[in-house]
Phi, psi and omega in degrees: 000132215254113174263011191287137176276154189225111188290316198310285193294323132025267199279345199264340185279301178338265196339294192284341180295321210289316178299348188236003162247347184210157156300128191246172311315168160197163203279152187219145192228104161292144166204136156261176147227113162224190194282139191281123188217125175316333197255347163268354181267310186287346182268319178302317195267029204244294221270014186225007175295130187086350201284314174086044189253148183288065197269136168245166174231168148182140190276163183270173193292324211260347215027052200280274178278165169222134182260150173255139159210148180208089138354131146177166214239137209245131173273326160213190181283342147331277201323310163314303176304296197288348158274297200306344196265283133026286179308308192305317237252349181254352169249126163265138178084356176274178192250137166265153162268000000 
């Protein structure tokens, strides 16, 4: 038995949780983590450019790491995915929440 998570069903459940819960458009809230880096922090809020989306950062106690949080008003849940999606294959090692 495979503990490997399936980004497909992943995203298949998300699509349908997002559709049964919100009105489209609608404000959507991302929040990442990767390890803190300037150039990875700068890459996340690089791919949310023109969006008119709202970004916070804030470091961990140890600063080890960095959150991400991202405001933005999303047209379906397509969109949604399709940014988490965006993001993972362009940030190496983050985590979505």
């Amino acid at each position: 038995m495979s503990t490997t998570p399936n980004p497909d069903e992943f995203y298949k459940k998300l699509k349908i949780q997002l559709e049964d819960t919100n009105e489209w458009p609608s404000e959507y809230l991302y929040k990442f983590i990767v390890t803190s880096s300037t150039e990875k922090t700068a890459k996340i809020e690089s791919l949310f450019d023109n969006t008119g989306a709202v970004i916070t950062t804030k470091e961990s106690k140890n600063g080890k790491y960095t959150s991400v949080s991202i405001n933005v008003i999303m047209k379906d849940p397509d969109a949604v995915i399709a940014k988490y999606i965006e993001v993972a294959d362009n940030v190496e090692g983050v985590i979505s929440l």
